[in-house]
TIKOL-859240 format. One record per residue (C-alpha): residue number from 1; residue in three letters; chain; x, y, z. Coordinates in steps of 0.2 Angstrom, whole numbers, plus 2048, in hexadecimal, padded with zeros to 3 digits. Layout:
# residues N
+-----+-----+----+-----+-----+-----+
|   i |  aa | ch |  c1 |  c2 |  c3 |
+-----+-----+----+-----+-----+-----+
| NUM | ALA |  A |   X |   Y |   Z |
...
+-----+-----+----+-----+-----+-----+
# end
This chain:
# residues 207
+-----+-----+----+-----+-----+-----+
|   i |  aa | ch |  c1 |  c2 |  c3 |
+-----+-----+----+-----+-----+-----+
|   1 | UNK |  A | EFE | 766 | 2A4 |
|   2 | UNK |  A | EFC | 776 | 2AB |
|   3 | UNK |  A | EF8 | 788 | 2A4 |
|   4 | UNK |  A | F0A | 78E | 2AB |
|   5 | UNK |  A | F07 | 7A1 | 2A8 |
|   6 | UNK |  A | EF8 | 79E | 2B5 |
|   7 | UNK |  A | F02 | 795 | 2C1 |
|   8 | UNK |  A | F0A | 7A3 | 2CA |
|   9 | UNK |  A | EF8 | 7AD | 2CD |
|  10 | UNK |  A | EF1 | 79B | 2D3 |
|  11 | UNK |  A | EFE | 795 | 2E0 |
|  12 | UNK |  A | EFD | 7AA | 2E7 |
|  13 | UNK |  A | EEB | 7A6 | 2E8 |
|  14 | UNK |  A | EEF | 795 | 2F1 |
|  15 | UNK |  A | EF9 | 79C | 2FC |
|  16 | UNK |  A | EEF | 7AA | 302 |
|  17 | UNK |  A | EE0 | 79F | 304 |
|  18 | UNK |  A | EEE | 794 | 30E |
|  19 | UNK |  A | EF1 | 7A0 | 319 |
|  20 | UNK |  A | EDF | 7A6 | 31A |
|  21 | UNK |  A | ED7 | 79E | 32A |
|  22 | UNK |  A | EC9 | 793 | 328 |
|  23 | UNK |  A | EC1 | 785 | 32F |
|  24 | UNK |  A | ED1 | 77A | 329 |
|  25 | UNK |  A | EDD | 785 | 331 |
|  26 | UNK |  A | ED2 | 785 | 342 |
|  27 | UNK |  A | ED0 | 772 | 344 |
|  28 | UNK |  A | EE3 | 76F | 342 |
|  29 | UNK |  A | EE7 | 77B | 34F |
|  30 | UNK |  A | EDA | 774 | 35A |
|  31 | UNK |  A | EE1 | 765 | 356 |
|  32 | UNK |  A | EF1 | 76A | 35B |
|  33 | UNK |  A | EEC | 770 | 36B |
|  34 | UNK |  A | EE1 | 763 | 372 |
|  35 | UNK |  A | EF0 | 754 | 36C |
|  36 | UNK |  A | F00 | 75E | 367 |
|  37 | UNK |  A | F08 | 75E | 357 |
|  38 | UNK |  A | F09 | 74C | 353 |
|  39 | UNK |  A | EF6 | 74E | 353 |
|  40 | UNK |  A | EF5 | 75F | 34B |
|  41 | UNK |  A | F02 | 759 | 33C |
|  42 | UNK |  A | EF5 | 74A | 33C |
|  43 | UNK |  A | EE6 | 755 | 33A |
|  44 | UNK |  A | EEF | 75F | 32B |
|  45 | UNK |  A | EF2 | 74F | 31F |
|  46 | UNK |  A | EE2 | 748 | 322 |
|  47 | UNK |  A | EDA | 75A | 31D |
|  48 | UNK |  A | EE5 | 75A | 310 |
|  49 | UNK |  A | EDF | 747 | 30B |
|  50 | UNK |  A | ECC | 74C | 30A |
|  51 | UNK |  A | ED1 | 75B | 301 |
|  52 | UNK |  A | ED9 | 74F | 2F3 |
|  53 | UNK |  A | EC8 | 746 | 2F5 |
|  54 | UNK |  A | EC0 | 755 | 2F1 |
|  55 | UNK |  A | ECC | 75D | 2E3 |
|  56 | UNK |  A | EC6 | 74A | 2DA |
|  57 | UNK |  A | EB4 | 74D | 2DD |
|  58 | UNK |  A | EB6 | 75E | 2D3 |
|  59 | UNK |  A | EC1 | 758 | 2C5 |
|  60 | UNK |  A | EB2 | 74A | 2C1 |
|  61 | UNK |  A | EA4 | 758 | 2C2 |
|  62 | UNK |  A | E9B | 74E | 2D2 |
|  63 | UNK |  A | E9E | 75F | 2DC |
|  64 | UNK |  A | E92 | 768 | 2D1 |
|  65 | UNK |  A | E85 | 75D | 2D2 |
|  66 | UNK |  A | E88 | 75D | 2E4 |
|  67 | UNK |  A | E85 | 771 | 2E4 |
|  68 | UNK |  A | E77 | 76D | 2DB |
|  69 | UNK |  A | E6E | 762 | 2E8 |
|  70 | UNK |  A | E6C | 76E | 2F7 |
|  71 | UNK |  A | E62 | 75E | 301 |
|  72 | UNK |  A | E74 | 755 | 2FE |
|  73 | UNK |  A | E7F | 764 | 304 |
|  74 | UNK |  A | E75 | 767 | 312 |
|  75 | UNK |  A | E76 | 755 | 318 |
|  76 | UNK |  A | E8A | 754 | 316 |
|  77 | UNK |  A | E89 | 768 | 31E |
|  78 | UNK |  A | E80 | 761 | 32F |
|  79 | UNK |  A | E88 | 74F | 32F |
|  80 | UNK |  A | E98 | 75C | 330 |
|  81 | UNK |  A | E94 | 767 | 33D |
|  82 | UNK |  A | E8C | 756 | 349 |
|  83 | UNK |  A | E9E | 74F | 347 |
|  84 | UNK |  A | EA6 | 760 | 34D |
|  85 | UNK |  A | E9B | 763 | 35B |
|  86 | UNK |  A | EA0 | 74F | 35D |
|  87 | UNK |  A | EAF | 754 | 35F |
|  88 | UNK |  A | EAE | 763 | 36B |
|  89 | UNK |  A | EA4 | 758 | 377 |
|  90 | UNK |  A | EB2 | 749 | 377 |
|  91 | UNK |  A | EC0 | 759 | 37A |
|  92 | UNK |  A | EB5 | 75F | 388 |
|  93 | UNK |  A | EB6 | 750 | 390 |
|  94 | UNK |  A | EC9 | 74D | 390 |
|  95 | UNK |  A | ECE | 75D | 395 |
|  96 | UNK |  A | EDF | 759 | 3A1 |
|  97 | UNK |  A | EE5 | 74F | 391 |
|  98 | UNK |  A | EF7 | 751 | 38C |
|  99 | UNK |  A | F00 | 74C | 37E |
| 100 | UNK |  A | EFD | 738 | 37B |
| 101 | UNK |  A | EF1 | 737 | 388 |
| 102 | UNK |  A | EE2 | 72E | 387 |
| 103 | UNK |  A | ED7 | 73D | 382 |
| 104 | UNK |  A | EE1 | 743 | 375 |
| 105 | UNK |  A | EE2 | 73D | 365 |
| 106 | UNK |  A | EEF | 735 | 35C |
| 107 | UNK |  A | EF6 | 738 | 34C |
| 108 | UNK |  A | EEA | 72B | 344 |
| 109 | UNK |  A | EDE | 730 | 34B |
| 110 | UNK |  A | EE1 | 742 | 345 |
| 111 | UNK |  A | EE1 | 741 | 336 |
| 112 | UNK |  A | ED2 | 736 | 334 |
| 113 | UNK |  A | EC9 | 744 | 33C |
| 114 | UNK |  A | ED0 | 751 | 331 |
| 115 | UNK |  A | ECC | 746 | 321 |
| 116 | UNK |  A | EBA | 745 | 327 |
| 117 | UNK |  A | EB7 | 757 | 32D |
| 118 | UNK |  A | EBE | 75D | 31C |
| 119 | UNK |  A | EB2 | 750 | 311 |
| 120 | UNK |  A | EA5 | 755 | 31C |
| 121 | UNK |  A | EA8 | 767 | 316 |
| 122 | UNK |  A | E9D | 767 | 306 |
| 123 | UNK |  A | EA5 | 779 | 305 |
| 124 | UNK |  A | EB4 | 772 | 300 |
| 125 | UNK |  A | EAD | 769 | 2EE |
| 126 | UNK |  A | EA5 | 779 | 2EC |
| 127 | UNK |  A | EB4 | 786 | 2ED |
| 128 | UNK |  A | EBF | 77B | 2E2 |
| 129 | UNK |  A | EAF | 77E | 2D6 |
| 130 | UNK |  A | EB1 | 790 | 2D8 |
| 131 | UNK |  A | EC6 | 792 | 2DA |
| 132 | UNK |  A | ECE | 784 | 2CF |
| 133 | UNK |  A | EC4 | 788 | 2BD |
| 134 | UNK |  A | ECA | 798 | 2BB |
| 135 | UNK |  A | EDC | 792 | 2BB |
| 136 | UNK |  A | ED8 | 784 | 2AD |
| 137 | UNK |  A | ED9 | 786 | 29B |
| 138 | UNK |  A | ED0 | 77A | 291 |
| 139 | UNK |  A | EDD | 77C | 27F |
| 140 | UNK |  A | EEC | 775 | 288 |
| 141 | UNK |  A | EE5 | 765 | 290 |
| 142 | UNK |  A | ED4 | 75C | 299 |
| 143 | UNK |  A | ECF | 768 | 2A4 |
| 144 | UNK |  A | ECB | 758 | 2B1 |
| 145 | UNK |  A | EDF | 754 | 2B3 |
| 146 | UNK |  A | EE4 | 767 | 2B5 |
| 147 | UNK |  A | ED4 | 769 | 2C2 |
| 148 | UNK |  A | EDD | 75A | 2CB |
| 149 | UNK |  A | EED | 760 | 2CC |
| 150 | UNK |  A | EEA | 770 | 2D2 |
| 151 | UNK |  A | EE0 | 769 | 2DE |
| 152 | UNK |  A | EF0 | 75F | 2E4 |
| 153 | UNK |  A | EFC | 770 | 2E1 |
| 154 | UNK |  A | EEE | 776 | 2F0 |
| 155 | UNK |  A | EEC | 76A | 2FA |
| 156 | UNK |  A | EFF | 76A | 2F9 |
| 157 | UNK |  A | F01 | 77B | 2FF |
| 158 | UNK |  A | EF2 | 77A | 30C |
| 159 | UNK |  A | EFA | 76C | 315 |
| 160 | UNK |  A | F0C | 773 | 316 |
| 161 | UNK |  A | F04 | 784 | 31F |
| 162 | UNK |  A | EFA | 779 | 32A |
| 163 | UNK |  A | F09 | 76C | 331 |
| 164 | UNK |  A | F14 | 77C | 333 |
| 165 | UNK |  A | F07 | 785 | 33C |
| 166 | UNK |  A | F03 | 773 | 345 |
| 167 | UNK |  A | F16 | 771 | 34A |
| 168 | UNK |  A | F17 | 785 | 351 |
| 169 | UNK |  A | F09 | 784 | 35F |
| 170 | UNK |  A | F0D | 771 | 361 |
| 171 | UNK |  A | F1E | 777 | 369 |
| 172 | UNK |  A | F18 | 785 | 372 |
| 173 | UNK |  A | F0B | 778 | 378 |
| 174 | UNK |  A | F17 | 76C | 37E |
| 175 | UNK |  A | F22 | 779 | 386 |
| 176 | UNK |  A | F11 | 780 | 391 |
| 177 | UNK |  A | F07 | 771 | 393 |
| 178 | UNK |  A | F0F | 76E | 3A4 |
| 179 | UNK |  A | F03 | 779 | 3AC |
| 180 | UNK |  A | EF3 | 770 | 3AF |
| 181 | UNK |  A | EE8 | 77F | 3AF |
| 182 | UNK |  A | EF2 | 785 | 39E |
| 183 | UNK |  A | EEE | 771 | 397 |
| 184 | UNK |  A | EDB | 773 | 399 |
| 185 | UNK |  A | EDA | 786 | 392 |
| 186 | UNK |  A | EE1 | 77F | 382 |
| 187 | UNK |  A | ED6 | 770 | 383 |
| 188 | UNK |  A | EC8 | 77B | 386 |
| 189 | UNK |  A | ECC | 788 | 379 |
| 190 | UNK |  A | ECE | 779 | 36B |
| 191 | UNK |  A | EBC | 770 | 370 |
| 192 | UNK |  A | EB6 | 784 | 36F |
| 193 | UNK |  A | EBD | 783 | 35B |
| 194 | UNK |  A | EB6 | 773 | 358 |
| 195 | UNK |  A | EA7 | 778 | 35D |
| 196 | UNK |  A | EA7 | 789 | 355 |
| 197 | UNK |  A | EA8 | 781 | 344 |
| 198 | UNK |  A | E9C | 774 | 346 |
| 199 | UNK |  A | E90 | 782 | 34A |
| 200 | UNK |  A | E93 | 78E | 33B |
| 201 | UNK |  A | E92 | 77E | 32E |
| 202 | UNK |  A | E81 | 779 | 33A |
| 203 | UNK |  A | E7B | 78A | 337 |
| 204 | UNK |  A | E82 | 78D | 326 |
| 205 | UNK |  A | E75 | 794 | 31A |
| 206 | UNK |  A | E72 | 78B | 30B |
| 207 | UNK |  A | E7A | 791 | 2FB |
+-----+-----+----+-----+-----+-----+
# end
């Protein structure tokens, strides 16, 4: 059960966060580009998945004894960024790939990555710590179960804004990817943002 005269002020908060880029936003779009929209759809659920993961960690309290333990948030953080940079290296390498060709990834394949690079986000655990509380209310219910499904009201909305924005630039993709030089500028520009946000979780400041 719900606090229903907080709902409205959280799912504008959602949303807004939704719509808000981030490091979520920026690895399904890469996503999209490198393997089209089948791949960037992908890359959303499995995002949305480890978000789930997460909204659980924080219902059970493990997220703040996660923030507690810098030596263990900067082990996930650089474990994190290694994968990303991983992945802008593997891009790198497939430039001319189209659509179901060997150097782009496949649904699967997607959304394994977008599970992991969102679990690998201690970031996550700690903003549910920070954004889901205050829309609790202890007198109406455990304050674990409401934690839980607000996380899932979130995740929810994230990954409905992320397919849609997956399924806008997968079309214009598949409309322009004809063009050779055109197919390894958006390769290049989605290894660019792969690496961009392994960098800024490598070089994240504690805290």
């Amino acid at each position: 059960m719900l606090d229903l005269s907080l709902l409205p002020l959280f799912l504008l908060g959602a949303l807004a966060l939704n719509f808000t880029p981030g490091p979520d936003m920026a690895f399904t779009l890469a996503t999209t580009a490198n393997g089209g929209k089948r791949a960037g759809i992908g890359a959303a659920l499995g995002i949305g998945a480890g978000s789930l993961v997460w909204g659980g960690v924080a219902a059970a309290g493990l997220a703040a004894l996660l923030a507690a333990s810098q030596h263990a948030l900067t082990a996930i953080r650089i474990v994190g960024g290694l994968y990303l940079l991983w992945l802008a290296i593997a891009t790198l390498r497939h430039l001319d790939a189209v659509p179901g060709a060997k150097g782009a990834p496949s649904m699967r394949a997607a959304f394994t990555r977008g599970a992991v690079t969102n679990l690998l986000n201690p970031k996550v655990g700690i903003f549910y710590l920070a954004f889901l509380p205050a829309f609790t209310n202890a007198q109406i219910g455990p304050v674990w179960l409401q934690t839980l499904t607000l996380a899932a009201i979130f995740t929810a909305t994230g990954v409905t804004v992320l397919v849609a924005l997956s399924l806008g630039v997968g079309a214009a993709r598949e409309r322009l990817i004809g063009s050779p030089g055109l197919r390894r500028t958006v390769n290049a520009l989605a290894a660019t943002a792969f690496g961009a946000i392994g960098l800024r979780l490598l070089l994240m400041r504690p805290g």
